[in-house]
N, C-alpha and C positions, 0 to 999 in steps of 0.2 A: 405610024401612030398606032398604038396598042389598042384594040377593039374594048371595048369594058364589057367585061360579063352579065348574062342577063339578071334580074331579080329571082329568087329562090320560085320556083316553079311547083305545080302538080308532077305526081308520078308522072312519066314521060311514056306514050303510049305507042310510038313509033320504034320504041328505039329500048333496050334495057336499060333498066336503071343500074349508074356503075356503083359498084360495087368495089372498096377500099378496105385495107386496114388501117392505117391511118388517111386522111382524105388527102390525095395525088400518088399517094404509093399502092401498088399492087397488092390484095392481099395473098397472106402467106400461112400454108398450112401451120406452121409452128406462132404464135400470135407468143407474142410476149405480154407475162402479167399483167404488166403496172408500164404504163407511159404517163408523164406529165410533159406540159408545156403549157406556156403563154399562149393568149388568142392571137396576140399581133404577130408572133414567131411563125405561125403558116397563113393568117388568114391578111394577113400583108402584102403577101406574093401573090394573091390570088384577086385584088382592087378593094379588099374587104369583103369581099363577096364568097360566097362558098354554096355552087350547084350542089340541087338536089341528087342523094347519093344513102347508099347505106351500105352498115358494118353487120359481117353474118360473125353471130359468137363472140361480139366486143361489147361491152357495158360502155357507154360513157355520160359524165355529168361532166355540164360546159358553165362554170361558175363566171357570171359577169359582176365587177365591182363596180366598174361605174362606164359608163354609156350606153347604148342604145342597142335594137338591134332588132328587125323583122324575120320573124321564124316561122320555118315549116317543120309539122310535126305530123307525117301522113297528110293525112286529109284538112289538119287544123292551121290555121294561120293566124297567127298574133302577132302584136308589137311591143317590146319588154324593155324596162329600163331597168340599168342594176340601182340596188344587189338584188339580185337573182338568181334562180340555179335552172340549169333547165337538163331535164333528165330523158337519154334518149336508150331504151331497151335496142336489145340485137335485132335486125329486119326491118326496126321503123327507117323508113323514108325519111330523110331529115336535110335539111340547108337555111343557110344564112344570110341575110346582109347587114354587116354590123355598119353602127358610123364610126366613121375614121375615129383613130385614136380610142375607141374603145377597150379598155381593160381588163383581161380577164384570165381564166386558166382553164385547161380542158382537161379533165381527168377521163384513162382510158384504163379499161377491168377487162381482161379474158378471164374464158369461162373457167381457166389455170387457179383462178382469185380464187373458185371456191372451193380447189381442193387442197390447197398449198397450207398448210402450218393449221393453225387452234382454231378454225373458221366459225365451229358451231355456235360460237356467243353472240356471231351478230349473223349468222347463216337465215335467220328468221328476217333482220332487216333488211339484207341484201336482196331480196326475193321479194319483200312489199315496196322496195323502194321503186325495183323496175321491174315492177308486175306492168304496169302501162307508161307509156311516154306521160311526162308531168310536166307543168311551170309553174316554180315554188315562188314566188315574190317574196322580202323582207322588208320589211315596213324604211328600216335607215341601216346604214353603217355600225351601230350598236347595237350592243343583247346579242341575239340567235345570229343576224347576221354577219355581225364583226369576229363573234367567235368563228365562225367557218370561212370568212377571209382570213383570218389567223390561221387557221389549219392549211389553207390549200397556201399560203403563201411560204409557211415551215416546208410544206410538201413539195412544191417545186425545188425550193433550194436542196433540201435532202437530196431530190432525185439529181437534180444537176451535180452533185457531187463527185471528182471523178472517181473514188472507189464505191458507187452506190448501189453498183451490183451485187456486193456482198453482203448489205447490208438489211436487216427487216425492219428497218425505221420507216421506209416510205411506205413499207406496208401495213404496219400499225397505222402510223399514219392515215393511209386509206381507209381503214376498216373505220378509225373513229370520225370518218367525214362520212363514210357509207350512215353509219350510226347515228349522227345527228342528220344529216339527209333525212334519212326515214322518219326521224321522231319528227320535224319539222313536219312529214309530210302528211302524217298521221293526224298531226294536230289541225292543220290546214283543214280537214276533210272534217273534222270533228266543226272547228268553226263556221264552215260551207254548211255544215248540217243544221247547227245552232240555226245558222241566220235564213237558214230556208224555211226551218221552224219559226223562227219570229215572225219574217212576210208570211205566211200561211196564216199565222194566228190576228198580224194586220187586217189581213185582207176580211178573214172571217168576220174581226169585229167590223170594218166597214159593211160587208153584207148583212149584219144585224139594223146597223146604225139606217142605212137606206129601207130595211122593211117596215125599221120603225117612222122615220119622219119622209118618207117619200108624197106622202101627200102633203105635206105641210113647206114643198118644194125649200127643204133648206139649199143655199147656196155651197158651193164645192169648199169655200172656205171654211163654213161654218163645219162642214163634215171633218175636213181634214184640223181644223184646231181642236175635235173633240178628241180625233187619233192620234193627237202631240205631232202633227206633219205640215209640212209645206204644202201651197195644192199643187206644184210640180211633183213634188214627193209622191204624193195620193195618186198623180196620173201615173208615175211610173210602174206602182205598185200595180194598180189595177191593169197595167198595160200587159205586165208580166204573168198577169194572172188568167185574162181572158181576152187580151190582145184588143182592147177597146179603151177610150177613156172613161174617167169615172164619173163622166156627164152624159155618157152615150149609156153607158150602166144602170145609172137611174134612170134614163128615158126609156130604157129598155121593159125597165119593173113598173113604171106611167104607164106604156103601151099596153101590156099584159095586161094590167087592172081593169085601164079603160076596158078593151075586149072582152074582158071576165066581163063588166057589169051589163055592156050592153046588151049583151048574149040572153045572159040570165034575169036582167033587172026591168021590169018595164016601168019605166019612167022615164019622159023627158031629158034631149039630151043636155038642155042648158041645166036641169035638174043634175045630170048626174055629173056636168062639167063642175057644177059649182062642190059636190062630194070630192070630185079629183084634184082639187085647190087650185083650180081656174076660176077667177073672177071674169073674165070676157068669156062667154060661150064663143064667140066665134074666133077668140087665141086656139080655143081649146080642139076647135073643127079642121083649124088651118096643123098644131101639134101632130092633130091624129092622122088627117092626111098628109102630109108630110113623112109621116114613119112610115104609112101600111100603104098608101097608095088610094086609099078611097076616104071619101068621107063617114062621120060618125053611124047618120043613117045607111048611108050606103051600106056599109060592111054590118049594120041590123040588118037589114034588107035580104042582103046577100045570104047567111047564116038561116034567116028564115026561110028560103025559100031551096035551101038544102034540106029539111025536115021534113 
């Protein structure tokens, strides 16, 4: 019975990490340019599975069209469904477990790609594509992603040709998937900026929105239907933003106040419970200790007798 290989792992710290030119072959000073092949053509032999491993000097993008597949990239670990490209620079640490019957093609670059023929028109793209390991995701099968299944699947068959040694079609070829690689990858980062921007300026308008009606204890709903959101939406937001939810948020800016006034304010506490939009003073006693650990007068008490 054939042992099944483990799941794609961390760097391996007992042991080197191996080191391929293509992964199960040795590598070899002289790397050749351009390799193409199907995912199922090597990673078939292997249970679907492909041990963490890395190429010194090889580029490669492992384009999936349609199935699955848990990736290590260094230190990062995801789960990716095609279409997808996943882009792995020379040295990164890298392994797979695809599911079975997964679809895809692996394109392999030595460092030969960028001195060989007219390179400098896309020598700018080659270099931001795999400045860092990437996971490009395409939304579906059409637009940006069907045209580079169209490319890589022209591109296999080129190179499976049997005069394709002489030929610089698979290598045009390359260059204009390296090409739209990059632009894809560019854009991606522009969009991730966009919408980092967006939650930033959510988040802001929610921390106006709570300075403004925080005494008037509106409900999370009511916050999240002025911000056009969901109140799951609103908790995520603010989760991502200060790792709390956005009920813990506003009790947070209650707790402060309260403290501000008792400190500074002499008046009664049911006085200043009923200022803090508590109608029960003693909601408001149970609130406060609850958060801080003492009660209203208490922590007056305490404050004064530090002066």
């Amino acid at each position: 019975m054939t042992k099944k290989p483990a799941p794609p792992a961390g760097p391996r710290k007992a042991q080197a990490i191996p080191s391929f030119a293509l992964y199960g072959e040795a590598a070899a000073p002289e790397q050749h340019q351009l390799h193409v092949e199907d995912v199922q053509s090597r990673s078939e032999r292997y249970q679907w599975e492909i041990d963490p491993h890395v190429h010194h000097g090889l580029y490669q993008v492992l384009w999936l069209q349609q199935g699955a597949a848990e990736v290590l990239l260094d230190e990062h670990r995801s789960t990716v469904q095609g279409p997808v490209a996943l882009v792995v620079p020379p040295g990164v640490v890298h392994g797979f477990r695809f599911a079975p019957g997964t679809d895809g093609i692996v394109l392999t670059l030595s460092a030969q790609f960028l001195l060989e023929g007219e390179f400098q028109a896309v020598g700018e793209a080659f270099q931001a594509l795999f400045r860092v390991p990437a996971v490009l995701p395409f939304e579906d099968q059409v637009g940006p992603g069907g045209r580079l299944n169209a490319l890589f699947r022209v591109l296999l068959a080129e190179f499976l040709q049997p005069d394709s040694g002489g030929s610089p079609v698979p290598v045009w070829l390359a260059r204009a998937l390296v090409w739209h690689l990059s632009k894809a990858s560019a854009q991606g980062q522009q969009l991730h900026n966009q919408r980092a921007y967006q939650h930033q300026a959510l988040f802001t308008r929610f921390l106006l929105l709570v300075e403004q009606h925080f005494l008037e204890h509106w409900s999370l709903e009511r916050y999240a239907s002025r911000l056009g959101l969901s109140t799951p939406r609103l908790n995520r937001l603010v989760r991502a933003e200060r790792g709390v939810s956005a009920l813990e948020l506003i009790h947070e800016r209650l707790t402060r106040e309260a403290c501000r006034r008792l400190i500074y304010i002499a008046a009664p506490t049911s006085r200043l419970a009923a200022e803090l939009g508590f109608e029960d003073p003693s909601y408001f006693s149970r609130f406060f200790k609850r958060r801080t650990g003492q009660s209203p007068q208490a922590y007056r008490r305490s404050y004064e007798n530090e002066r």
